[in-house]
Biotite code that builds the C-alpha atoms (Angstrom):
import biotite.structure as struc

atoms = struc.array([
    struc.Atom([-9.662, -10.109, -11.296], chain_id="A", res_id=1, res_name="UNK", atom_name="CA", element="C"),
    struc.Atom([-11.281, -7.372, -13.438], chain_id="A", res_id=2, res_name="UNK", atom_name="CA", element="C"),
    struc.Atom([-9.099, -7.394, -15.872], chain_id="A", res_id=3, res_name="UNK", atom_name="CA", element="C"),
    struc.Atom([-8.920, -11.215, -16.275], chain_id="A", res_id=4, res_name="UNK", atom_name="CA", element="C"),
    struc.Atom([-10.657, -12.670, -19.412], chain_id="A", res_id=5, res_name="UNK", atom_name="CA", element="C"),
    struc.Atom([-14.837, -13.785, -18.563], chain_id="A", res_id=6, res_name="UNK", atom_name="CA", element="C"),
    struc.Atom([-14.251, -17.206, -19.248], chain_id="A", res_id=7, res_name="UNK", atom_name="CA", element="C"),
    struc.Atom([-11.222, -17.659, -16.396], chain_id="A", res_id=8, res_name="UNK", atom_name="CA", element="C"),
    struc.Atom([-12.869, -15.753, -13.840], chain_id="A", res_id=9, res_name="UNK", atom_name="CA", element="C"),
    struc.Atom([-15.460, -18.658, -12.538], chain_id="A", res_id=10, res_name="UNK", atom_name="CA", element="C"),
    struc.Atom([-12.239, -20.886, -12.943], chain_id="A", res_id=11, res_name="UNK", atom_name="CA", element="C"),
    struc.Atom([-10.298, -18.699, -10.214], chain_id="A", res_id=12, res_name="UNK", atom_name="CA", element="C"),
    struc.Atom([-13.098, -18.593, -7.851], chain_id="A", res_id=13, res_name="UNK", atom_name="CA", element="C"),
    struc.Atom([-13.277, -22.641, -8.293], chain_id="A", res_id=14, res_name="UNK", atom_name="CA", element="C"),
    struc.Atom([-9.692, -23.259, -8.014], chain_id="A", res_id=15, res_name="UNK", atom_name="CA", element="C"),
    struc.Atom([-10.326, -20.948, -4.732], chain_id="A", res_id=16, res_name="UNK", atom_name="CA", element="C"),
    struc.Atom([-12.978, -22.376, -3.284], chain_id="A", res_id=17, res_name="UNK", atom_name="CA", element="C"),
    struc.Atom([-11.437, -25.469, -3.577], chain_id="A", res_id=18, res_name="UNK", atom_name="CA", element="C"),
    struc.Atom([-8.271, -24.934, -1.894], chain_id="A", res_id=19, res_name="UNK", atom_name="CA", element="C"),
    struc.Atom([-10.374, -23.204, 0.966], chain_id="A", res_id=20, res_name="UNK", atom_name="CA", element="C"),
    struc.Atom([-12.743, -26.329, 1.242], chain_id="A", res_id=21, res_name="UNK", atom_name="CA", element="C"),
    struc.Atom([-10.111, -28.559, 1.528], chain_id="A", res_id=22, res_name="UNK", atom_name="CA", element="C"),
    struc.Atom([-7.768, -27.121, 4.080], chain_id="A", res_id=23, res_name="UNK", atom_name="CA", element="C"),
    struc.Atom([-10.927, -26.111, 6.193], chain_id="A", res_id=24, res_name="UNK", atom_name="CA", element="C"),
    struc.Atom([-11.885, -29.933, 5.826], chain_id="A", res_id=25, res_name="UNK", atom_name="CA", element="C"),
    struc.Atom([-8.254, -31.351, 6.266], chain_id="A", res_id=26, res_name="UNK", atom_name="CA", element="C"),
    struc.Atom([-8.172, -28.576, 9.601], chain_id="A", res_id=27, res_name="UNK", atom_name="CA", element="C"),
    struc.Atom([-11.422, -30.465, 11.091], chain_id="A", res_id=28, res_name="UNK", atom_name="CA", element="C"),
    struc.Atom([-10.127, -33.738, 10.448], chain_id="A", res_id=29, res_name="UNK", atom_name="CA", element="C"),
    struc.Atom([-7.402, -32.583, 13.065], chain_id="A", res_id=30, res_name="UNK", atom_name="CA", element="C"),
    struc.Atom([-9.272, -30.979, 15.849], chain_id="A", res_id=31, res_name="UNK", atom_name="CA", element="C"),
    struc.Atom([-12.015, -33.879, 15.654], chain_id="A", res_id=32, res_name="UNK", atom_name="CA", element="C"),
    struc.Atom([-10.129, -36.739, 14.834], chain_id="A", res_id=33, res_name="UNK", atom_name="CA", element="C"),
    struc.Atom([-6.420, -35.946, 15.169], chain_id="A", res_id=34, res_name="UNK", atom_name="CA", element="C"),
    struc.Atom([-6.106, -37.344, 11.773], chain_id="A", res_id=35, res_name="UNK", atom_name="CA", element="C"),
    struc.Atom([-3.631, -36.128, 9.994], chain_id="A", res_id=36, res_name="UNK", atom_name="CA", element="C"),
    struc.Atom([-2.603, -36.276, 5.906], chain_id="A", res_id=37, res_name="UNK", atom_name="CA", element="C"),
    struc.Atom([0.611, -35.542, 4.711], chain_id="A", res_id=38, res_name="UNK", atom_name="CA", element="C"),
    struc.Atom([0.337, -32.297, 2.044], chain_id="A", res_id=39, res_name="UNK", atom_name="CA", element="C"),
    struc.Atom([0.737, -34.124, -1.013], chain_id="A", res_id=40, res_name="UNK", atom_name="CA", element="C"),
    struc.Atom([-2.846, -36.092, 0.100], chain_id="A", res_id=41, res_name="UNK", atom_name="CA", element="C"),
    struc.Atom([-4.608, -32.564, 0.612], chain_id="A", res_id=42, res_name="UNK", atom_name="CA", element="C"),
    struc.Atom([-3.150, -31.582, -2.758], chain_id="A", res_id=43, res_name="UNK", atom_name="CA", element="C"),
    struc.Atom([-4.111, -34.398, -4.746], chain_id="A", res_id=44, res_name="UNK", atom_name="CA", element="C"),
    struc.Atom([-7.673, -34.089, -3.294], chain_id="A", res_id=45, res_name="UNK", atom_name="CA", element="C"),
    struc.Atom([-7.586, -30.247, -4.516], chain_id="A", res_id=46, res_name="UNK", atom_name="CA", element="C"),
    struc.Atom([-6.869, -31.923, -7.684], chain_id="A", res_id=47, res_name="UNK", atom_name="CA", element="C"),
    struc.Atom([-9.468, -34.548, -8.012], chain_id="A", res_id=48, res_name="UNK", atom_name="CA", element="C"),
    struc.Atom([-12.104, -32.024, -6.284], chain_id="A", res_id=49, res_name="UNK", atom_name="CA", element="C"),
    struc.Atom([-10.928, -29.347, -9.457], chain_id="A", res_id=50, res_name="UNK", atom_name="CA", element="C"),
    struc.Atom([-10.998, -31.659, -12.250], chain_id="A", res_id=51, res_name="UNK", atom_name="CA", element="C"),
    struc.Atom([-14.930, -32.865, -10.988], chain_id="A", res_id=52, res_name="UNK", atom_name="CA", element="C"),
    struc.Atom([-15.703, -29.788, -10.921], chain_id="A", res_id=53, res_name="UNK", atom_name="CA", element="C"),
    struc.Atom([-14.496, -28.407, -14.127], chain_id="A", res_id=54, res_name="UNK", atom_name="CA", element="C"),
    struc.Atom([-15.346, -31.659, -15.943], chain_id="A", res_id=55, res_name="UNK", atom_name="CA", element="C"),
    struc.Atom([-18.832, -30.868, -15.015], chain_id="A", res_id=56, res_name="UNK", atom_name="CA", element="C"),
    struc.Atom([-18.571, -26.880, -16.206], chain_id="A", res_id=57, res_name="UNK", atom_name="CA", element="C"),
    struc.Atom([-16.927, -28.195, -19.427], chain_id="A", res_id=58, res_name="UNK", atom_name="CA", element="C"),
    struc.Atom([-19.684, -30.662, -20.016], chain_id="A", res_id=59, res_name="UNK", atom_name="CA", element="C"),
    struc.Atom([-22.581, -27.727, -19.220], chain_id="A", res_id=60, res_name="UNK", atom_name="CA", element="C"),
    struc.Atom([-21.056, -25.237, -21.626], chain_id="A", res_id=61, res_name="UNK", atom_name="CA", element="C"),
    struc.Atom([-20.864, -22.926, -18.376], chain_id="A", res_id=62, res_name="UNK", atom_name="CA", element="C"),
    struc.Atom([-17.225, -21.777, -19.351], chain_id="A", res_id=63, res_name="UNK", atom_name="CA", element="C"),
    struc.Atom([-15.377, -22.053, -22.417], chain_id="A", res_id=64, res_name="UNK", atom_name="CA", element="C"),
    struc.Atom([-12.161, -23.845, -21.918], chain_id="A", res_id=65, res_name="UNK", atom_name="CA", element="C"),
    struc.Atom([-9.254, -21.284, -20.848], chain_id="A", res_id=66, res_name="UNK", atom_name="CA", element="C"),
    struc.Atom([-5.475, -21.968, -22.687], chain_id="A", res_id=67, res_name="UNK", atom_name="CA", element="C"),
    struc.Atom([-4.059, -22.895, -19.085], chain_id="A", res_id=68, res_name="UNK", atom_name="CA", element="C"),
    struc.Atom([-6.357, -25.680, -18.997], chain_id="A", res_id=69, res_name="UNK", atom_name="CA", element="C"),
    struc.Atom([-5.768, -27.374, -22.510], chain_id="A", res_id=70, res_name="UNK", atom_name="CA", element="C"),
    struc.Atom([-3.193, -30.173, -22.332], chain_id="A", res_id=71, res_name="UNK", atom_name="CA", element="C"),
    struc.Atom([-0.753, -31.011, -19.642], chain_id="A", res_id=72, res_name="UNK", atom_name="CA", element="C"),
    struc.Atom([-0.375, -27.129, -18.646], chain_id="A", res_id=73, res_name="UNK", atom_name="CA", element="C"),
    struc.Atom([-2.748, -27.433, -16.199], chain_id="A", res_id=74, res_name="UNK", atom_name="CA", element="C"),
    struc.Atom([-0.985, -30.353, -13.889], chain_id="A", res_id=75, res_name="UNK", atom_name="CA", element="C"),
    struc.Atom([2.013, -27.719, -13.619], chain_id="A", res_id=76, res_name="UNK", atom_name="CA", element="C"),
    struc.Atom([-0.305, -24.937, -12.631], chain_id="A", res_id=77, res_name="UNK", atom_name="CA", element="C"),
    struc.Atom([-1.270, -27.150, -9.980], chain_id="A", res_id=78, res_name="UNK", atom_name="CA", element="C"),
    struc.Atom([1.669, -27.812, -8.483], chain_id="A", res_id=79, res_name="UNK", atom_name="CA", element="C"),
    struc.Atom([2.383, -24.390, -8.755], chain_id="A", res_id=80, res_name="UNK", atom_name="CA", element="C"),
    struc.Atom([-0.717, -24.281, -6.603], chain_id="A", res_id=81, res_name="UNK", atom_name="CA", element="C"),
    struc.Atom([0.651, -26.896, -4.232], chain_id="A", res_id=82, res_name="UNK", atom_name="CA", element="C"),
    struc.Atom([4.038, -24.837, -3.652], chain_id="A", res_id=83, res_name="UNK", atom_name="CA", element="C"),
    struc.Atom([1.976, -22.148, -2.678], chain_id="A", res_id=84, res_name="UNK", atom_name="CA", element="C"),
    struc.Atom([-0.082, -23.509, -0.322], chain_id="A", res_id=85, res_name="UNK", atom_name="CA", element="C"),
    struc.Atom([3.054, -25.537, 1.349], chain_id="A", res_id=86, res_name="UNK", atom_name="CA", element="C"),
    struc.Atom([5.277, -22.192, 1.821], chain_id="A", res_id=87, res_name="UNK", atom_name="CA", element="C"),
    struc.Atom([1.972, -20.332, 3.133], chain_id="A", res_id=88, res_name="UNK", atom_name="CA", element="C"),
    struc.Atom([-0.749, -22.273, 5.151], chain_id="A", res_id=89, res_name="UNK", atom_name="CA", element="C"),
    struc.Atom([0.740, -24.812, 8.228], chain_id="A", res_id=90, res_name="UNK", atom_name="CA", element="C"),
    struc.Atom([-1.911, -27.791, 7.578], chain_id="A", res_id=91, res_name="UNK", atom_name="CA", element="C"),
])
């Protein structure tokens, strides 16, 4: 991550932080409650949870807005993201 830009760096850690909130949520849900959601309900919480959170950076000035957030680019990124987490963590 040293080499990355400034401005994406508190991105990545969100985007991380996220994914790790959520599956350790979605993993208690399980062992308390035996609740389970499918992975396309975790995912589009990691969604909702990252666009709250970088709605409230953008609106704070905290970051400036990176290119793989502008547009539609990021909705791909994400389910890049969801891929990912599918092939790699058993929810």
């Amino acid at each position: 991550m040293q080499n990355w830009k400034p401005s994406l760096k508190p991105i990545v850690k969100l985007i991380f932080h996220a994914v790790v909130y959520s599956i350790w949520k979605e993993r208690n849900a399980r062992l308390h409650s035996s609740v389970k959601k499918p992975q396309q309900v975790v995912t589009k919480e990691i969604q909702l949870l990252l666009r709250a959170k970088l709605t409230g950076l953008v609106a704070s000035h905290v970051v400036q807005i990176h290119p793989i957030l502008k547009g539609s680019s990021f909705l791909p990124f994400l389910d890049t993201l969801h891929q990912i987490v599918a092939s790699h963590v058993v929810l």
